[in-house]
VEXDREN-2710 file (C-alpha; in Angstrom, 1 decimal):
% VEXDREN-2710
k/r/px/py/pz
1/UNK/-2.6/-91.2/-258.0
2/UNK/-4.0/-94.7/-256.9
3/UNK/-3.4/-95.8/-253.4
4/UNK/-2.4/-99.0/-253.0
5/UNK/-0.3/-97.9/-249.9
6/UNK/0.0/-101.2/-247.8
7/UNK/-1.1/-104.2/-250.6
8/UNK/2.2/-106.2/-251.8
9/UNK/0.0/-107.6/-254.5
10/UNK/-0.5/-104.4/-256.4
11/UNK/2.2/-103.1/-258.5
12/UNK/5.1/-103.1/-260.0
13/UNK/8.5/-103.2/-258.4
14/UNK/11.5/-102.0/-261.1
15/UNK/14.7/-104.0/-260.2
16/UNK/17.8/-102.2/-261.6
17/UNK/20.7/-105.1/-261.6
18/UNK/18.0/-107.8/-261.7
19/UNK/20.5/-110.5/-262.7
20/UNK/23.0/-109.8/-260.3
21/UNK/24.0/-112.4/-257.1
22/UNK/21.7/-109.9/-255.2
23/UNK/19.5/-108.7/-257.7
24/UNK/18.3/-112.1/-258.5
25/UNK/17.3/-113.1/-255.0
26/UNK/15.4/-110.1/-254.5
27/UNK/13.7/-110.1/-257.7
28/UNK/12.7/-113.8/-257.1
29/UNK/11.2/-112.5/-253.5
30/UNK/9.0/-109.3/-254.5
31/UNK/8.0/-111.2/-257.4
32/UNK/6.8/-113.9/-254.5
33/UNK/5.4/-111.3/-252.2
34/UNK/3.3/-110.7/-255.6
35/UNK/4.5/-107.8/-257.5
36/UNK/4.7/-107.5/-261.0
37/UNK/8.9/-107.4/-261.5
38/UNK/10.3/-105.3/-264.7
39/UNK/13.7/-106.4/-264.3
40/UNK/16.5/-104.1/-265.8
41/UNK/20.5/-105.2/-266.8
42/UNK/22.4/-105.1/-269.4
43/UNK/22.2/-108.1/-271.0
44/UNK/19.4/-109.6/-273.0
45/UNK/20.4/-113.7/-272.4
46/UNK/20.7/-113.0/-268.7
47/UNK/17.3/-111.1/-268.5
48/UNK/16.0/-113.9/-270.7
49/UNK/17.4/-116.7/-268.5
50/UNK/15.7/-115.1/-265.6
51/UNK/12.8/-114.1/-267.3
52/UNK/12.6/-118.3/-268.5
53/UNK/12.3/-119.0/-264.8
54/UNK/9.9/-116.3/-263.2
55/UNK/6.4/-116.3/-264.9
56/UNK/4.6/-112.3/-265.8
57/UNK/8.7/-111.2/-265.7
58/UNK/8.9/-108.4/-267.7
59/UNK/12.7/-108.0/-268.9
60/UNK/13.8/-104.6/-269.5
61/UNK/17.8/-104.2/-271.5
62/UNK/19.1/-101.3/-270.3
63/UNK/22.1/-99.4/-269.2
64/UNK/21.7/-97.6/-266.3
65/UNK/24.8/-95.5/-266.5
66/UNK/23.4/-94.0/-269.8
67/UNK/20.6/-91.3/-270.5
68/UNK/18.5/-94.0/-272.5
69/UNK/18.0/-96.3/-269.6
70/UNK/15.1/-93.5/-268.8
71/UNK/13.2/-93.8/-271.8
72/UNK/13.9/-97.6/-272.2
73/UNK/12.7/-98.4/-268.7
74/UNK/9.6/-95.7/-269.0
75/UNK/8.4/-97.8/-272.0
76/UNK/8.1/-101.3/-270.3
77/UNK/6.1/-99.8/-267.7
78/UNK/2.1/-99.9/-268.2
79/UNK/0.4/-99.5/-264.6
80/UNK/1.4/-98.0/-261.3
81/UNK/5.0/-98.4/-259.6
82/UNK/5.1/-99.8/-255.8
83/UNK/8.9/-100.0/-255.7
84/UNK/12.1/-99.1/-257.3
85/UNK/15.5/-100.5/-256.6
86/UNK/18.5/-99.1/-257.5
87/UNK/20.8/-102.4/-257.4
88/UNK/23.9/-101.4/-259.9
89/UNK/27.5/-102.5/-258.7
90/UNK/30.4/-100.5/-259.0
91/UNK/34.5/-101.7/-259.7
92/UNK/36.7/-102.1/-256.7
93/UNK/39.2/-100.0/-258.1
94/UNK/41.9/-99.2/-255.4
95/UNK/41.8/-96.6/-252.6
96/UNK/41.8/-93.0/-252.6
97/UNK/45.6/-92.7/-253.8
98/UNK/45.4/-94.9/-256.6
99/UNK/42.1/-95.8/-257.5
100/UNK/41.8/-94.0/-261.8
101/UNK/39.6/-90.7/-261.5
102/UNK/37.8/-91.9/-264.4
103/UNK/36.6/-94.9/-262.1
104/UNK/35.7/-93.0/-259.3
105/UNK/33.6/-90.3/-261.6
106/UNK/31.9/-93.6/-262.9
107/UNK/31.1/-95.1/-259.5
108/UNK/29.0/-91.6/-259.0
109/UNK/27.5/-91.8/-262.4
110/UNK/26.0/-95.5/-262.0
111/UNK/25.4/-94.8/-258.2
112/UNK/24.4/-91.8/-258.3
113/UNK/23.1/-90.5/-261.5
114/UNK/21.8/-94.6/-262.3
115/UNK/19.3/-93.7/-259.3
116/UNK/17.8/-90.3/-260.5
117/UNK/17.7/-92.0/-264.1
118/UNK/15.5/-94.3/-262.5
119/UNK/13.5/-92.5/-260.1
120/UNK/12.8/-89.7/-263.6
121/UNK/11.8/-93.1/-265.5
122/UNK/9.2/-94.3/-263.0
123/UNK/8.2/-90.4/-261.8
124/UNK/4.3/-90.7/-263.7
125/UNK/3.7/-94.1/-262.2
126/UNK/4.4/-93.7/-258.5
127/UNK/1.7/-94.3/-256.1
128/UNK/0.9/-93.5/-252.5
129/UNK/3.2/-95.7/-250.2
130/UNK/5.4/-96.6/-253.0
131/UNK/9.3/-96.8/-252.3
132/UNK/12.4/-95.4/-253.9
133/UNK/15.4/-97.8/-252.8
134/UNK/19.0/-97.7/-253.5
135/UNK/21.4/-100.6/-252.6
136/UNK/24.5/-98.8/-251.4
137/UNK/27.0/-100.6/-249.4
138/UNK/28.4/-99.7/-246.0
139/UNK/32.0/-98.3/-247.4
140/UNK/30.4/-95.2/-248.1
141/UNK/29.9/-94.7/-243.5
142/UNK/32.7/-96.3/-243.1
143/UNK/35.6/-95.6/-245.5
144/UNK/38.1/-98.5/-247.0
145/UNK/41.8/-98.2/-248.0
146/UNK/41.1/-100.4/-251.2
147/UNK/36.9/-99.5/-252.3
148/UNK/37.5/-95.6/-253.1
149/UNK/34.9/-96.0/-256.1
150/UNK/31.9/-97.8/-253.7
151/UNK/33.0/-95.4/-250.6
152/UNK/32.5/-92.4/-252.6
153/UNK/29.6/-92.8/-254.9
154/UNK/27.7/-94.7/-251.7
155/UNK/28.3/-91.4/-249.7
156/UNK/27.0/-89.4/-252.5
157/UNK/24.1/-92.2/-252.6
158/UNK/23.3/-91.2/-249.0
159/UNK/22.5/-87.6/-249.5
160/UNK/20.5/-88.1/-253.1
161/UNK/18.2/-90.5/-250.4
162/UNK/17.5/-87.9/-247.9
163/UNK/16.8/-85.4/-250.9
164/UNK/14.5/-87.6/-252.6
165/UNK/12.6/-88.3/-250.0
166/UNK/12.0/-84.0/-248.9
167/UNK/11.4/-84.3/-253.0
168/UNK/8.9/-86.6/-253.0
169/UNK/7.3/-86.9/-249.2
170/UNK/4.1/-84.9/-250.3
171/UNK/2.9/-87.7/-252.8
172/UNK/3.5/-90.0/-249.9
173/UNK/6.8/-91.1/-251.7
174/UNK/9.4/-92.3/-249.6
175/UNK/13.1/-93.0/-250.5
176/UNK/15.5/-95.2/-248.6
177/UNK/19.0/-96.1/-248.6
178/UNK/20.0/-100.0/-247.8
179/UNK/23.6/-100.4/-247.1
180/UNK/25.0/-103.7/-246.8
181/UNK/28.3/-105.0/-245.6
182/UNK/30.3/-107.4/-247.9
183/UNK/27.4/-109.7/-249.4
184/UNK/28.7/-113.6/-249.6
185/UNK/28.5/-113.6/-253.5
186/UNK/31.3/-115.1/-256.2
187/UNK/32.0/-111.5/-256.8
188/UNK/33.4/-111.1/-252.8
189/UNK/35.2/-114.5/-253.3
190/UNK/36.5/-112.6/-256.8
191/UNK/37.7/-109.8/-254.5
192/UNK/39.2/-111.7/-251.7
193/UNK/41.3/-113.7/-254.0
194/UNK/42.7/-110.0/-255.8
195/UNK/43.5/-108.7/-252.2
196/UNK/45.1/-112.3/-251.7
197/UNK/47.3/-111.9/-254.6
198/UNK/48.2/-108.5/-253.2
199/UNK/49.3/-109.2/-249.8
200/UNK/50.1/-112.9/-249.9
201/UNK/47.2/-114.9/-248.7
202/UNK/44.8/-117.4/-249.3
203/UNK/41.6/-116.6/-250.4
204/UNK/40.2/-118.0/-247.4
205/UNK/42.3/-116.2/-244.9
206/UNK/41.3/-113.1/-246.2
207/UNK/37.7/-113.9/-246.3
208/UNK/38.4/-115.1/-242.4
209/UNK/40.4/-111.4/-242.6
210/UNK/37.2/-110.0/-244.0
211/UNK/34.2/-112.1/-241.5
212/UNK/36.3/-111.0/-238.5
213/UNK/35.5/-107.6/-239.2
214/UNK/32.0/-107.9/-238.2
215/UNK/30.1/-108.1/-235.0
216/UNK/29.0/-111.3/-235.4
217/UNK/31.3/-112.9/-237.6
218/UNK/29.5/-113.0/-240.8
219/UNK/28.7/-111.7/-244.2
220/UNK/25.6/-110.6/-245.1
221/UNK/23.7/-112.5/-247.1
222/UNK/21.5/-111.7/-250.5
223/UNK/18.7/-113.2/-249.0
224/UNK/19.0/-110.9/-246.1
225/UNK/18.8/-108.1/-247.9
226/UNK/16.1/-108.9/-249.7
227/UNK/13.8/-109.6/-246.9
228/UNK/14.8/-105.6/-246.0
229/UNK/13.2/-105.4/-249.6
230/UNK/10.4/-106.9/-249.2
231/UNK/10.0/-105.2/-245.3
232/UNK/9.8/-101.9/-246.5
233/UNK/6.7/-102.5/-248.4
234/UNK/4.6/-102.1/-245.1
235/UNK/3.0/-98.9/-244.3
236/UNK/4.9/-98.9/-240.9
237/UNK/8.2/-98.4/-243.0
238/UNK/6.9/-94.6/-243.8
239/UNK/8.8/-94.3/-240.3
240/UNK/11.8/-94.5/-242.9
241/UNK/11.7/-92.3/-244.9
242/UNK/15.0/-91.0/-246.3
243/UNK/16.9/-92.9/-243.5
244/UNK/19.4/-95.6/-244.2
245/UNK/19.1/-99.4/-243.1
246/UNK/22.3/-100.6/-242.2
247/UNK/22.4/-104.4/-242.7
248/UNK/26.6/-104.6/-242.3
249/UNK/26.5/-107.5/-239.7
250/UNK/28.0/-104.8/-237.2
251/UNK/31.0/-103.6/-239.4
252/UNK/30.6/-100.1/-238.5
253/UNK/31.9/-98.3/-235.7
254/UNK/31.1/-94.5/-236.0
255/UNK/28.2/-92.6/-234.7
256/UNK/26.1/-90.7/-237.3
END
């Protein structure tokens, strides 16, 4: 393998939910911090879009919840991998008591199986320092009455990290989980207006609802999280390995 253990320059990052809120912003950031970006969703016309306004961004359509992602994503790679980020939403699909088992077994298999898809995808191309991420939110440390589907498959999430990076460790391979609270995207706005509907409320008061629960007051942000991104580039982040970042705004109020 080829060291490039410490240089953001060399390499490629693979971005899986490249066009998403988040996915964007930290597509635009790596690709700044200058590595090569093969962006992965679903959609050609929003890779394209993207692709229109990033220079060198190599668009890869691909489904990450199906077997073929692997062999789609392996053939848009030609030289050696830095970082991979595992960046696939899930449905809010109710809690525990009335959330469809079919969502919940497809929260795991997008979560979950998505991330080993990808990791088997970019196994030959890995290099010394390079970093296996998955973007899983903080529901699955601290459970929800109505986000059975992220609480569940982000749990899972957690323990695929920590087995990764025991898989992984001796090619100086490490694998991290970054776990988010609510991110301030249209798609939170999208949810606090559904939960609005439910219990009465502006979409605004439950967003206040939703802010209070934090520390600080406050979402986190998609810029936020992709300076975490771009952080655990550095050599020091070896320190890491097969931990999990929590970047909730101080939503969380178990011990490990």
């Amino acid at each position: 393998m080829t060291s490039t253990h410490g240089s953001h320059a060399a390499g490629t990052a693979v971005i899986v939910g490249a066009t998403g809120a988040m996915g964007a912003v930290i597509t635009r950031r790596l690709a700044a911090a200058g590595l090569r970006v093969v962006a992965v969703a679903r959609h050609a016309a929003a890779l394209d879009a993207l692709a229109a306004s990033l220079p060198g961004l190599r668009p890869c359509v691909a489904d990450i919840a199906d077997d073929g992602a692997t062999e789609a994503i392996r053939a848009a790679l030609d030289g050696p991998v830095r970082m991979v980020i595992q960046g696939a939403g899930v449905a809010t699909a109710g809690g525990v008591l009335t959330a469809p088992t079919a969502a919940v077994v497809d929260a795991v298999n997008i979560k979950v199986g998505g991330m080993l898809r990808l990791v088997r995808a970019v196994d030959a191309h890995l290099v010394r320092g390079a970093r296996l991420v998955a973007i899983g939110g903080h529901y699955g440390f601290e459970p929800s009455a109505y986000a059975a589907t992220a609480g569940v498959a982000n749990a899972a999430l957690a323990n695929l990290v920590r087995q990764l990076s025991w898989a992984y460790g001796e090619r100086g391979v490490t694998a991290h989980l970054v776990a988010p609270g609510p991110a301030d995207t249209e798609r939170l706005h999208r949810v606090a207006a559904a939960r609005g509907e439910r219990d009465g409320l502006s979409t605004e008061a439950v967003l206040d609802q939703m802010r209070a629960e934090s520390a600080i007051g406050a979402f986190t942000t998609p810029e936020q999280v992709a300076w975490a991104m771009e952080t655990l580039l550095a050599p020091e982040a070896d320190a890491l390995a097969g931990g999990t970042l929590f970047m909730d705004a101080g939503r969380r109020k178990g011990l490990p």
